[in-house]
C-alpha positions as CSV (number, residue, x, y, z in Angstrom):
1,X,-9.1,24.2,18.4
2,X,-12.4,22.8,19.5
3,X,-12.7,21.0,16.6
4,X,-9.9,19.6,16.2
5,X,-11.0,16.2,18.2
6,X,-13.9,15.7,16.4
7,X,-12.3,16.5,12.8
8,X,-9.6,13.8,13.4
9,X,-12.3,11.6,14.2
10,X,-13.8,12.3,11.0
11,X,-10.7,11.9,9.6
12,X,-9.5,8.6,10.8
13,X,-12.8,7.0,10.2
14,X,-12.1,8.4,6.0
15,X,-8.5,6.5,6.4
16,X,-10.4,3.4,7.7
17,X,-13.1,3.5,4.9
18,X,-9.9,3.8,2.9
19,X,-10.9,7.1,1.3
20,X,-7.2,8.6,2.0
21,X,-7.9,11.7,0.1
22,X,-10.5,12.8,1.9
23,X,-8.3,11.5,5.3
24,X,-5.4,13.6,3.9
25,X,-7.8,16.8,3.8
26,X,-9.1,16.7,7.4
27,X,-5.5,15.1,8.6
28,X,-4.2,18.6,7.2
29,X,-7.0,20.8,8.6
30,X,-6.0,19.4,12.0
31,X,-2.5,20.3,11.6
32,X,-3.1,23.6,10.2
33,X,-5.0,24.3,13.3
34,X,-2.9,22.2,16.0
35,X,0.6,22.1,14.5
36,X,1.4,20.2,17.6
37,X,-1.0,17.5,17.0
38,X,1.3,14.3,16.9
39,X,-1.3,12.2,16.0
40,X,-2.2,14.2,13.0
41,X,1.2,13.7,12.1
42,X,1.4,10.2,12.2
43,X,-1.5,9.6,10.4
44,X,-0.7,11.7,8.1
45,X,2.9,9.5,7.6
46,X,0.7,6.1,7.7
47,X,-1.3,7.5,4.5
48,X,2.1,8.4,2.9
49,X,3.2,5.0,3.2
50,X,0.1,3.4,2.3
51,X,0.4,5.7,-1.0
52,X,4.2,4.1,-1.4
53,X,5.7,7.7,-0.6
54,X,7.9,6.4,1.7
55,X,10.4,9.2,1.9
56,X,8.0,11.6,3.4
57,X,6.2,9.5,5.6
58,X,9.5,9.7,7.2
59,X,9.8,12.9,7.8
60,X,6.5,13.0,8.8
61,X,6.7,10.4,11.4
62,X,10.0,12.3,12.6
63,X,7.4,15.3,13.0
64,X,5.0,13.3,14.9
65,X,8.0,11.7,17.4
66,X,9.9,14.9,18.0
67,X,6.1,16.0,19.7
68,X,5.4,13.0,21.6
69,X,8.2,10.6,21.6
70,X,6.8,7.8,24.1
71,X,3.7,6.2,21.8
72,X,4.5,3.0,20.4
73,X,2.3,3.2,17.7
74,X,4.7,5.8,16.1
75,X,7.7,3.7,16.4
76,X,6.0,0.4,15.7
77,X,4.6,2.4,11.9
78,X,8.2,4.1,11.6
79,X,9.9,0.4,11.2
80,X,7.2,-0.4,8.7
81,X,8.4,2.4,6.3
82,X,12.2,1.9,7.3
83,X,11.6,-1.4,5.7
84,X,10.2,-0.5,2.8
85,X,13.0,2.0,2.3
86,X,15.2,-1.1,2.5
87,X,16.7,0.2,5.4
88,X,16.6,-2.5,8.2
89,X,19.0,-1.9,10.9
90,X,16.6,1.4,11.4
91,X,13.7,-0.9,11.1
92,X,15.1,-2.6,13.6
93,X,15.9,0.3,16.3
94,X,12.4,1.6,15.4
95,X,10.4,-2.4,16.5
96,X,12.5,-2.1,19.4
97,X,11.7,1.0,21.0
98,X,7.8,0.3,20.5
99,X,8.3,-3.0,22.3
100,X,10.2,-0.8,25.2
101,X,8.0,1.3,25.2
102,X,4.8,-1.2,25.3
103,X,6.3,-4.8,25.9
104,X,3.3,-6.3,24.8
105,X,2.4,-4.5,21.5
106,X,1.8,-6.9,19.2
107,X,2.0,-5.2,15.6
108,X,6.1,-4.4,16.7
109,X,6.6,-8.1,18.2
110,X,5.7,-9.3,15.1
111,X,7.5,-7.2,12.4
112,X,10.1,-7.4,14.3
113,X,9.7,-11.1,14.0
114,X,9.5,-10.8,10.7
115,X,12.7,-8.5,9.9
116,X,14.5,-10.8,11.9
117,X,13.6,-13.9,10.0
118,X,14.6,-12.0,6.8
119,X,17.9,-11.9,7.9
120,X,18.4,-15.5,9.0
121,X,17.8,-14.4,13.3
122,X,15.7,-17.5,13.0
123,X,15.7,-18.5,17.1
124,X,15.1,-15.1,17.6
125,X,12.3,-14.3,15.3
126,X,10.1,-17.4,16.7
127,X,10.6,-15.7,20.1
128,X,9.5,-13.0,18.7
129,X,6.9,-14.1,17.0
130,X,5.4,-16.0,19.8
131,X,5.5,-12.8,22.5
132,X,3.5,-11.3,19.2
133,X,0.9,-14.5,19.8
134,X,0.8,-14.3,23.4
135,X,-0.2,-10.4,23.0
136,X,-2.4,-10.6,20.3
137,X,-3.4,-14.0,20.5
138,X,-6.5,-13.0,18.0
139,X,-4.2,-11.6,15.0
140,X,-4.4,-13.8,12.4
141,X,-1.2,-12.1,11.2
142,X,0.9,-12.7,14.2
143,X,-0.3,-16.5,13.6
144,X,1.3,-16.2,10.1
145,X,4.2,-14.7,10.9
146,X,4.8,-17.1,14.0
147,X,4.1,-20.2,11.4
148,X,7.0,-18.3,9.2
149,X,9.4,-18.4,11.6
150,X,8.9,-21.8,12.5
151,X,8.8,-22.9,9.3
152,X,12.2,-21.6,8.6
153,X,13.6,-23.5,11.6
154,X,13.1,-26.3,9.6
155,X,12.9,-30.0,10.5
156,X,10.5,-30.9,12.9
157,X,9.1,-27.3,13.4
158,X,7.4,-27.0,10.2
159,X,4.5,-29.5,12.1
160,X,4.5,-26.6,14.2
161,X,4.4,-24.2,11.4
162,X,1.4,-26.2,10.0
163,X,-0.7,-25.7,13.4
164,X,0.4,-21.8,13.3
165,X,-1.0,-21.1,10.1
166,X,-4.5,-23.3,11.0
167,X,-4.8,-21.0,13.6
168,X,-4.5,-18.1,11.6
169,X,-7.1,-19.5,9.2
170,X,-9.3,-20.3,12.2
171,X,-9.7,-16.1,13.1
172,X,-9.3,-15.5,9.3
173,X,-10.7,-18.1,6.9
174,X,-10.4,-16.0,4.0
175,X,-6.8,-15.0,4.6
176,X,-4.8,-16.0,1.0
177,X,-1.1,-15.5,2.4
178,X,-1.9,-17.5,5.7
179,X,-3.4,-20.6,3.0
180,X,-0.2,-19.8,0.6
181,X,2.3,-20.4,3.1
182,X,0.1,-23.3,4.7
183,X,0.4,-25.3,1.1
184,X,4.8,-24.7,1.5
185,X,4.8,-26.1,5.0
186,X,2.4,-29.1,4.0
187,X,4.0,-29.8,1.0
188,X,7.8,-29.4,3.1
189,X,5.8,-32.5,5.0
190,X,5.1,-34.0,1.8
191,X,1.3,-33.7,2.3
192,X,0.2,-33.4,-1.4
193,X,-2.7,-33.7,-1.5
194,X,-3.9,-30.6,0.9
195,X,-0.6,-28.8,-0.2
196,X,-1.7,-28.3,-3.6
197,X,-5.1,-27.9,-3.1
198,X,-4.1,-25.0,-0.6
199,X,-1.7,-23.4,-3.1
200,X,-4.6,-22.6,-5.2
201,X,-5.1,-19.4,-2.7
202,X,-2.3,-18.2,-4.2
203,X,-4.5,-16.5,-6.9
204,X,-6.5,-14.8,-4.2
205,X,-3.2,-13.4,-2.5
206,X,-2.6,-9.6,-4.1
207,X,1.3,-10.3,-2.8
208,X,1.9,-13.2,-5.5
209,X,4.0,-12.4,-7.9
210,X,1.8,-14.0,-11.2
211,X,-1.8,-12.9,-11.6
212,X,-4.0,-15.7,-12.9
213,X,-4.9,-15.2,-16.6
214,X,-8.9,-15.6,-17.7
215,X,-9.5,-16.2,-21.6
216,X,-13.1,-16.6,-22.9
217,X,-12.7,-20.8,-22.3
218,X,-13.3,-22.0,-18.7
219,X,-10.1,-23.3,-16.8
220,X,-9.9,-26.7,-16.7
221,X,-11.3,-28.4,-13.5
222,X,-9.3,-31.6,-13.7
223,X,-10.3,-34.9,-15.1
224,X,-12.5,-36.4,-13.0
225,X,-14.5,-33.3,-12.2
226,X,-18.2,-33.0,-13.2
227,X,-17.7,-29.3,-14.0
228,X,-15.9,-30.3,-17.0
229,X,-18.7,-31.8,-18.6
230,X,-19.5,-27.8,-19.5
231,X,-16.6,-28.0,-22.1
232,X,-16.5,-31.6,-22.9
233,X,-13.9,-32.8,-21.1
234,X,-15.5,-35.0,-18.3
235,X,-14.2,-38.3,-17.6
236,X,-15.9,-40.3,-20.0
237,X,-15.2,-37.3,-23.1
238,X,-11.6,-35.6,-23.1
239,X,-10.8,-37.5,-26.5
240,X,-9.5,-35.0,-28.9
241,X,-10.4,-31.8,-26.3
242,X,-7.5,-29.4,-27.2
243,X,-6.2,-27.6,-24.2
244,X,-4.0,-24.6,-23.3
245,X,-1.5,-25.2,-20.8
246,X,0.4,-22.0,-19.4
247,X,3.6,-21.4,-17.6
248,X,2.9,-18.5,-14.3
249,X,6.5,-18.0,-12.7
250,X,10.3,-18.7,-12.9
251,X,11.9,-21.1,-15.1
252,X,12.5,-23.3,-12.1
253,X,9.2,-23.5,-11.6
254,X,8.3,-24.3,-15.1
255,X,10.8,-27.0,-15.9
256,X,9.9,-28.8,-12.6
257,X,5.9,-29.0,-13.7
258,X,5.8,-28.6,-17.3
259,X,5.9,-32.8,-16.9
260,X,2.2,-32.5,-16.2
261,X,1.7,-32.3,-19.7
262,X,2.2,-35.5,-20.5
263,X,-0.3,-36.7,-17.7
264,X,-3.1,-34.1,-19.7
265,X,-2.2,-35.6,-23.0
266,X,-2.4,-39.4,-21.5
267,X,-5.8,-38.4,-20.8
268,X,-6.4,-38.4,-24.5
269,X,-6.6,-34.8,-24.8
270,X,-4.8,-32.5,-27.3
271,X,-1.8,-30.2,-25.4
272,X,-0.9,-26.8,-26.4
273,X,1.6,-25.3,-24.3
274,X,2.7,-21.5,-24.1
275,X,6.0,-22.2,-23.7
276,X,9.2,-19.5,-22.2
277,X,11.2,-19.0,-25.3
278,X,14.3,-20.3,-23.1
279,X,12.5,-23.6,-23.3
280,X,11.7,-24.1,-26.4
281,X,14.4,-25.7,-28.2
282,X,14.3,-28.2,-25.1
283,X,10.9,-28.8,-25.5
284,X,10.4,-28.9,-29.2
285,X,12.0,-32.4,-29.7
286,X,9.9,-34.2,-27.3
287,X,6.5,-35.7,-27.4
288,X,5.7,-33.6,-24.1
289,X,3.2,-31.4,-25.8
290,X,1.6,-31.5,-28.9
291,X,1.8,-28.1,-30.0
292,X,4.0,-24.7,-28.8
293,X,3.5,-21.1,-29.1
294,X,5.4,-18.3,-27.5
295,X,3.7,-15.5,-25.3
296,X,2.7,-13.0,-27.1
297,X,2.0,-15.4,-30.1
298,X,-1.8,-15.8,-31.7
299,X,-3.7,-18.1,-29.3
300,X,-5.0,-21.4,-31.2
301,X,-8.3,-22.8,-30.9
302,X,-9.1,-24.3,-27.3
303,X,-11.8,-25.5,-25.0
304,X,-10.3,-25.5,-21.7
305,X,-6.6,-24.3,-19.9
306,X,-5.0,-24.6,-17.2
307,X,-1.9,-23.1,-15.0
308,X,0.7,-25.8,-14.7
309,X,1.2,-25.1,-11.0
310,X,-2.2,-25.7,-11.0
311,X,-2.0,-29.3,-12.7
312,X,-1.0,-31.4,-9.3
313,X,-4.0,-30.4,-7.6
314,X,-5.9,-31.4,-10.6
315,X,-4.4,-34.4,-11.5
316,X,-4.7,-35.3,-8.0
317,X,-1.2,-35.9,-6.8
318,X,0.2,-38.1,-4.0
319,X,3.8,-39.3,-3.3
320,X,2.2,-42.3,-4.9
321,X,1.3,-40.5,-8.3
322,X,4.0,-37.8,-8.7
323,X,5.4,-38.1,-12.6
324,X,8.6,-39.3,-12.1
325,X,9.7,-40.3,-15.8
326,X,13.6,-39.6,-15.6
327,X,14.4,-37.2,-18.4
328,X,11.3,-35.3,-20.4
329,X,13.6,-32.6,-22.3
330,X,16.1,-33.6,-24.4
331,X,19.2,-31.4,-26.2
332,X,19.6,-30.8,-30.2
333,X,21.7,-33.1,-31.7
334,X,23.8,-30.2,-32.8
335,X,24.4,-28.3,-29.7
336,X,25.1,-32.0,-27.3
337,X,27.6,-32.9,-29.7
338,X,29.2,-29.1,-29.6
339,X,29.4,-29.5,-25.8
340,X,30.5,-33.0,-25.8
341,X,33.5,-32.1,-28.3
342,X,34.5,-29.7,-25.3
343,X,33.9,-31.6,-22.5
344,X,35.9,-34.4,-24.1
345,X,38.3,-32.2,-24.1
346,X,39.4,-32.5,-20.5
347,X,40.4,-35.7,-18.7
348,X,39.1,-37.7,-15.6
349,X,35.3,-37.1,-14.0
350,X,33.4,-33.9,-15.4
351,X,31.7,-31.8,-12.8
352,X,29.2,-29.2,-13.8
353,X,29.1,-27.1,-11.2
354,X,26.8,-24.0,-10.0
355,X,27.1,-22.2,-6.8
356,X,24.8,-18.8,-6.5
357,X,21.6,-17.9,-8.3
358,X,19.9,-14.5,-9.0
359,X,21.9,-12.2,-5.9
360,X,18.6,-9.6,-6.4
361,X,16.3,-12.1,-4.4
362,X,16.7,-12.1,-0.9
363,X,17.3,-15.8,0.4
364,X,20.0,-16.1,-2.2
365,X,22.4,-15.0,0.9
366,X,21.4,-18.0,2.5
367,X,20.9,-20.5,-0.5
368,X,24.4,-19.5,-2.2
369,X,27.7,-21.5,-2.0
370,X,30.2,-19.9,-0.1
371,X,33.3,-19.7,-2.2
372,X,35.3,-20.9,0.4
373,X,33.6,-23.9,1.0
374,X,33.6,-24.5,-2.7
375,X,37.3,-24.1,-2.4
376,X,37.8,-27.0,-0.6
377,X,36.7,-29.2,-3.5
378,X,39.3,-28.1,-5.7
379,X,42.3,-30.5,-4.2
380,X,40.0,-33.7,-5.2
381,X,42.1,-35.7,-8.2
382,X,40.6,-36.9,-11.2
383,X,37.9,-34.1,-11.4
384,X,37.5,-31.4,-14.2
385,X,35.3,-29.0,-13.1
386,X,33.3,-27.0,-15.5
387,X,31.0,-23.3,-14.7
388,X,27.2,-23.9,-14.7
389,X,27.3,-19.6,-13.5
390,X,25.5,-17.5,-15.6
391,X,27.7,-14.0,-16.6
392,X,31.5,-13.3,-16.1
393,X,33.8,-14.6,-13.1
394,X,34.6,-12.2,-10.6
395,X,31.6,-9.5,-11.0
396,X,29.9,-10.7,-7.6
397,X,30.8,-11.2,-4.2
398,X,30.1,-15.3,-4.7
399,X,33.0,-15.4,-7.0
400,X,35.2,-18.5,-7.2
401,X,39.1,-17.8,-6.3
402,X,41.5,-17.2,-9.5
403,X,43.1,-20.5,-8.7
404,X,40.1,-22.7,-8.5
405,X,41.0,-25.2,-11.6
406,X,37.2,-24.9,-13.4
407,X,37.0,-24.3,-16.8
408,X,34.5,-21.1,-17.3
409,X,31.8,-21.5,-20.1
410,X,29.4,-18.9,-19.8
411,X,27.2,-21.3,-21.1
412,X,23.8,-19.4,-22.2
413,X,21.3,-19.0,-23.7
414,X,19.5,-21.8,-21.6
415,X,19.9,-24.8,-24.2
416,X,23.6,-24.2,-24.4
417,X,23.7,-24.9,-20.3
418,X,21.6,-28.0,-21.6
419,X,23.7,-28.7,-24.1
420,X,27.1,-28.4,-21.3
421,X,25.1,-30.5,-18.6
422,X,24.3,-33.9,-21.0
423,X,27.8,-33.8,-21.6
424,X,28.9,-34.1,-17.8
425,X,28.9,-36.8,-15.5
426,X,27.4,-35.1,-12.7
427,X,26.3,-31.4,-11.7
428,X,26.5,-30.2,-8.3
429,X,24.2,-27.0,-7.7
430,X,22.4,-25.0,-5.0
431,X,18.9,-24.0,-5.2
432,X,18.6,-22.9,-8.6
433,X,17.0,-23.5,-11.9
434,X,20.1,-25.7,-12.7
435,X,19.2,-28.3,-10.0
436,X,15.8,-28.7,-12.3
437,X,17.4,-28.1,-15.9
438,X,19.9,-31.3,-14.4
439,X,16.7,-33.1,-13.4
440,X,14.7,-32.7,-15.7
441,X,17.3,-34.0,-18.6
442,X,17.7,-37.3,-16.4
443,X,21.9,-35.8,-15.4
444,X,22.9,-36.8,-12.0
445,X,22.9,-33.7,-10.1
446,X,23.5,-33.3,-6.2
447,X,21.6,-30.3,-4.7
448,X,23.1,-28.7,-1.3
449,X,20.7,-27.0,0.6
450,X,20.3,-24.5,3.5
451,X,18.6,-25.2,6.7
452,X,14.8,-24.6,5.5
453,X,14.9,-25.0,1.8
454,X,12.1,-24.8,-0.9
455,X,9.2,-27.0,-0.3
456,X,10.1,-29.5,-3.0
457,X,12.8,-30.7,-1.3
458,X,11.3,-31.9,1.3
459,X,12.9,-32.3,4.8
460,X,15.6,-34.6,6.3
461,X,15.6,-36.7,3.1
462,X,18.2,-37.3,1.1
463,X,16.6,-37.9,-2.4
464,X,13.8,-36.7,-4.3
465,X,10.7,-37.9,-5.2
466,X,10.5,-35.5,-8.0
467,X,14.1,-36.5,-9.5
468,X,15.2,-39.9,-9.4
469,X,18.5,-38.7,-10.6
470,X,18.7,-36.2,-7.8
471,X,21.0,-36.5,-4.5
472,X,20.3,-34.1,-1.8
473,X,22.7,-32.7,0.6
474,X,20.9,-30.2,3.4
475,X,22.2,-28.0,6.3
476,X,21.6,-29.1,9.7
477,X,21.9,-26.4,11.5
478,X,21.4,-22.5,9.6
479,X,24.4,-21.4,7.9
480,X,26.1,-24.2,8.7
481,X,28.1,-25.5,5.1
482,X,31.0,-27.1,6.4
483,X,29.6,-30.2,7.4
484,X,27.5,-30.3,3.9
485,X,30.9,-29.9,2.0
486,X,32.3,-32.4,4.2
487,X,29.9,-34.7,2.9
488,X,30.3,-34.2,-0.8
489,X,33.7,-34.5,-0.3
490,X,32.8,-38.2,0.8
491,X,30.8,-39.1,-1.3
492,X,32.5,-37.7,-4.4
493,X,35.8,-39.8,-2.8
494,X,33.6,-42.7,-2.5
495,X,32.0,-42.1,-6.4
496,X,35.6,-42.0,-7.7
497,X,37.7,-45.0,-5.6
């Protein structure tokens, strides 16, 4: 017993060198010879989790608070893993007995902030999140998570957000998430410059989704970049410089910057462009790019490449400079005239219309149309409304009623949605792919938005500077969709007489 204090000092200081075997070891010596030890046990439940074994740093936590149940450390660590088992409302319980237990412990304040912004408690996440500044005031990760919250109140607080997420930086310069989520909130402000030049942190974020790819040829540094002149393509020589351009996330994503390539190839230099194999018939009869291979496929000769999320920054976008040509994909001839056949087969204005996106990711519960909004629509005369969903009608919980008049199409692969949208005469869409597939094909498409959309969107306007065909229709308060339907019913009375 008289070594157990100085073996769990040993011990912790393995775990914070981030040798966890070796911190497993002495955690287990301890317990073997203080089976009472409750800080043993806890540990020994932080290094399960940090190992992803989430189910028995449970039980191990439960060890460690059935020995001492008034530390707020063990609660604070407990909601961690709850939330990694997906399980929230004991996440929950588990912040908020740390923070009765210590009312100023900041780690709890601010995943509790956090849990609570993931389920759309925005008012009482910034609280949260600002008794988590108040008691850490030097935690560059209650900074974040107070920026987060603020951003998602939308409107005005994303200036706030903005200052929240400086401050971070200003105790952590290095920190990639806290210069991630800067670029959304400056880019929500329609700060381009900064926002893009910020979102390059993204590659230094182990969180982001895409990892950035490195081939033997330099990435491209932009065009007027004296780097460049290592490959040839400075300024004054990008004639005839062949480079590879590369999509990194969604097809969202991808349809809304793949127009970059046109700005590359007016710079006189040769495009290739590793296209999504969904986009490829869209792409293939344009003069976007001049040549397209599939992932996966040989790589071609090049000198120099580039993410396209990467090409504003490079290009060096303003609101001035943003590519706004109205339609850069276009539909085979073959499948538009399929879908116009259809279409034309109805009377009176056609509608596409698209309500819910991938239900998996988690804002899609507050970016989806609620059905019975949607339902209101359905009395409007001299509308035939046509299904933009992906899948079968009725497998979800954002399923239209069986007497809403829309004609389901099920219209995939990608193209064949293509194909259904030319043929309308407007699509109205939440947050999806869609609103970009519309936009980028020149269609008329109104986009209704929750309280603290996407970046792209902006805030408080009503267009977009990224889709002059594009009408936008936002929340005002969260949750709030009566008052947006109210309006599309208005405006689609005043579009029709």
């Amino acid at each position: 017993m008289s070594d157990v204090p100085s073996s769990l000092a040993t011990a912790i200081e393995f775990h914070q060198k981030g040798d966890l075997e070796a911190a497993i070891g002495l955690y287990q010596d301890v317990i073997d010879s203080d089976p009472e030890n409750a800080d043993a046990w806890h540990l020994m439940g932080v290094v399960a989790h940090q190992r992803g074994n989430n189910d028995l740093a449970v039980k191990l936590l439960e060890n460690a608070i059935s020995l001492k149940d008034d530390v707020a450390d063990f609660y604070s660590n407990m909601g961690m893993v709850r939330r990694a088992l997906g399980d929230d409302g004991a996440a929950d319980g588990a912040f908020r007995r740390a923070v009765e237990i210590d009312p100023s412990h900041a780690k709890a304040l601010s995943n509790l902030a956090g849990l609570l912004r993931s389920n759309g408690a925005i008012s009482s996440a910034v609280d949260y999140a600002r008794r988590a500044v108040r008691a850490g005031p030097d935690d560059p990760e209650a900074h974040n998570n107070l920026g987060n919250a603020l951003k998602d109140s939308g409107g005005d607080w994303v200036e706030d957000a903005v200052a929240s997420y400086r401050q971070a930086l200003e105790l952590a310069p290095d920190y990639a998430l806290a210069h991630w989520n800067l670029s959304l909130a400056l880019l929500s402000l329609g700060d381009y410059k900064e926002g893009f030049a910020e979102m390059a942190w993204r590659w230094q974020w182990t969180g982001f989704p895409a990892r950035r790819r490195e081939f033997e040829q330099p990435h491209w540094t932009g065009p007027g970049n004296d780097a460049g002149k290592d490959v040839g393509i400075s300024n004054d020589n990008k004639e005839g410089k062949r480079i590879l351009l590369h999509a990194e996330q969604g097809l969202g994503d991808t349809l809304h910057f793949m127009r970059y390539a046109a700005v590359v190839k007016a710079l006189g230099m040769e495009v290739i462009f590793e296209c999504p194999a969904a986009l490829v018939p869209l792409v293939g009869g344009t003069d976007l790019v001049d040549e397209l291979i599939l992932p996966g496929d040989p790589l071609p000769a090049f000198e120099c490449h580039a993410a396209l999320l990467d090409l504003p920054n490079l290009c060096g976008t303003t609101a001035e400079t943003i590519p706004t040509e109205t339609a850069y994909v276009t539909v085979p001839a073959d499948i538009l005239e399929k879908w116009q056949t259809k279409v034309d087969q109805q009377t009176g204005f056609k509608i596409g219309l698209n309500w819910t996106g991938n239900l998996i990711s988690p804002i899609e519960r507050f970016r989806g149309l609620p059905p019975i909004e949607i339902e209101k629509l359905a009395g409007i005369k001299g509308v035939s409304w046509f299904s933009l969903q992906k899948g079968n009608p009725g497998e979800d919980a954002f399923s239209l009623p069986d007497n809403f008049p829309i004609s389901y199409t099920n219209p995939e692969p990608l193209v064949e949605a293509a194909g259904l949208i030319q043929a309308l005469d407007l699509v109205i869409t939440s947050d999806t792919a869609m609103a970009h597939l519309a936009g980028a094909l020149g269609k008329p498409v109104w986009v209704l938005l929750h309280h603290a959309p996407d970046w792209r969107w902006l805030i408080e306007r009503s267009d977009s500077p990224w889709y002059p065909a594009a009408r936008l229709f936002r929340q005002k308060q969260p949750g709030a969709w009566t008052p947006v339907f109210d309006d599309v019913k208005t405006a689609l009375a005043e579009m029709l007489g």
